[in-house]
N, C-alpha and C positions, 0 to 999 in steps of 0.2 A: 745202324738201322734198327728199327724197333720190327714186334713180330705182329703178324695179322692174326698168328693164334692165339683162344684164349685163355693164355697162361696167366696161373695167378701173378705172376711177377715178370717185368723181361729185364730186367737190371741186371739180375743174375741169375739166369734158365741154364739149367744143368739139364741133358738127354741123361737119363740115366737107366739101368737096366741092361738087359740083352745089347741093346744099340748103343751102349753108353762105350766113347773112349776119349781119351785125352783131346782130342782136340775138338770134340762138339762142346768142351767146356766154352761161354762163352760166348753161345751161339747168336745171339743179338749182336756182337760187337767182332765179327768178320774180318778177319786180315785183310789189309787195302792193296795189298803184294800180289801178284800174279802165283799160282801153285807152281812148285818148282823151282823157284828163284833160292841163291843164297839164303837171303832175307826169313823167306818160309821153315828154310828147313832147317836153317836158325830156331826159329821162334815153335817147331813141332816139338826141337829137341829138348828145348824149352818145356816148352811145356809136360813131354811126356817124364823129365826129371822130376818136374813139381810131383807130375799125379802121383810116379813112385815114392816120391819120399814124403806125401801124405798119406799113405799107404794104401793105395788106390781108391782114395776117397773122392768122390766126386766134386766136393765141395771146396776143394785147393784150399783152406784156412779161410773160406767164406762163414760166418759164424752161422747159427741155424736161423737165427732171424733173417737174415739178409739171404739164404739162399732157397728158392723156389722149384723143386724136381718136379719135371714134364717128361711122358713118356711120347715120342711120335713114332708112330709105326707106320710104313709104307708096306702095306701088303702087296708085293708082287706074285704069291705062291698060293691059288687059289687051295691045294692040298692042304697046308697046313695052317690057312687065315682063321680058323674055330681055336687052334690053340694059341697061336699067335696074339689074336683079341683075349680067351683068355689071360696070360700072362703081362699085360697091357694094365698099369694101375689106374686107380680109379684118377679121372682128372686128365688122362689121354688122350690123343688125337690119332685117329687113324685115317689114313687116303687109301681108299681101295677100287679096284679095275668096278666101274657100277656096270658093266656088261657082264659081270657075274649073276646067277641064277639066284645064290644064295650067300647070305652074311650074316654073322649071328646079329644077334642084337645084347646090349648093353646100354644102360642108360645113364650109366657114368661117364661116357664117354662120347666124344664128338666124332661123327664120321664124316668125310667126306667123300663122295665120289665122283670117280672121274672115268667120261667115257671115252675110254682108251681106243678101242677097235676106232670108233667116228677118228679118232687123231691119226690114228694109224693105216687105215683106208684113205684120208686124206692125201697122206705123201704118195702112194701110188706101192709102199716097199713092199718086194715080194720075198718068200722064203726066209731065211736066217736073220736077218737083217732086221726083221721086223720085231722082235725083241728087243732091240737096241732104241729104236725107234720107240716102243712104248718106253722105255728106260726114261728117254728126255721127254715124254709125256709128264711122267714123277718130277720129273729135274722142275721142269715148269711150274706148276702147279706147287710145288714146294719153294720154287721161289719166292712165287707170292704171296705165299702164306709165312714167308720167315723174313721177307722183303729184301730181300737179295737182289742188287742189282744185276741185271742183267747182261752189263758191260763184265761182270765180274766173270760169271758165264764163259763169258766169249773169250777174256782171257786165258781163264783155263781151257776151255777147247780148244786155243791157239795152241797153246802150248803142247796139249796132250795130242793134237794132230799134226805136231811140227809146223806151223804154219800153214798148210794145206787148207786154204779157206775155203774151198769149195763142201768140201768136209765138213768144216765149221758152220759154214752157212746151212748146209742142209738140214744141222741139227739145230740150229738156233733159228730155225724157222718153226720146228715142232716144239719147241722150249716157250718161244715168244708167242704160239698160238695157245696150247696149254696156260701160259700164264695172262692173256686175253681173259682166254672162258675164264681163269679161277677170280 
């Protein structure tokens, strides 16, 4: 899949910074595998070999031309989104709760926001829960910004809830509405 952000390059989009680890290398080109499977955790260990023994370079032996660094920030922590934006390079993508009062501003940078509480009053969750619940607000909306299929999703939710679809579903209904609106 290709991404909906606008990174100079998605051939090869490296996350890099704060959020950068071996396995966002790559990020355009997604494992087709379910999380968890042999398969994955194969191909994690894989990968987390490369990062080390390019000495944790982000770039795996991609030469400098060929390789494109984007930073994406998902601010969940209104506390700390003023530093968070700053340390954010210029050429970034930020998603941030837009029911916040305030954001810095930057003009290097793309933001998007998303109204979390409307997604989150929508499901009905009360108490603890509802954390979670803006969590797969992000999941969504980052979907469709990096075009992650959505069956992809569902498989890991399968897996990370044992099967329990009702679990799954619940949450792939705020993931699939979030990725609606984005």
């Amino acid at each position: 899949p290709s991404s909906r952000i606008p990174f100079q390059s998605t051939e090869n989009t490296v996350a890099a910074g704060k959020l950068s680890s071996p396995w966002e290398v790559g990020i355009t080109t997604l494992a087709p595998w379910p999380h968890g499977t042999k398969v994955s955790k194969h191909q994690y260990d894989r990968r987390i070999a490369e990062w080390l023994a390019s000495g944790r370079s982000p770039s795996f032996g991609a030469t400098e031309a060929e390789l494109s660094i984007a930073e994406l920030l998902v601010a969940f922590n209104q506390a700390t989104v003023y530093q968070d934006v700053q340390n954010l390079p210029s050429g970034g993508v930020c998603l941030y709760n837009a029911d916040w009062r305030s954001m810095p501003e930057r003009e290097d940078i793309t933001f998007y926001g998303i109204p979390v509480k409307q997604f989150v009053a929508a499901t009905g969750t009360k108490g603890k829960l509802r954390d979670y619940v803006a969590n797969m607000v992000y999941v969504g909306a980052l979907a469709y910004l990096l075009d992650i299929p959505l069956e992809w999703l569902d498989e890991a939710l399968d897996h990370h809830f044992k099967g329990r679809r009702k679990l799954v579903e619940s949450n792939m209904r705020v993931i699939q509405a979030a990725y609606n609106w984005s």
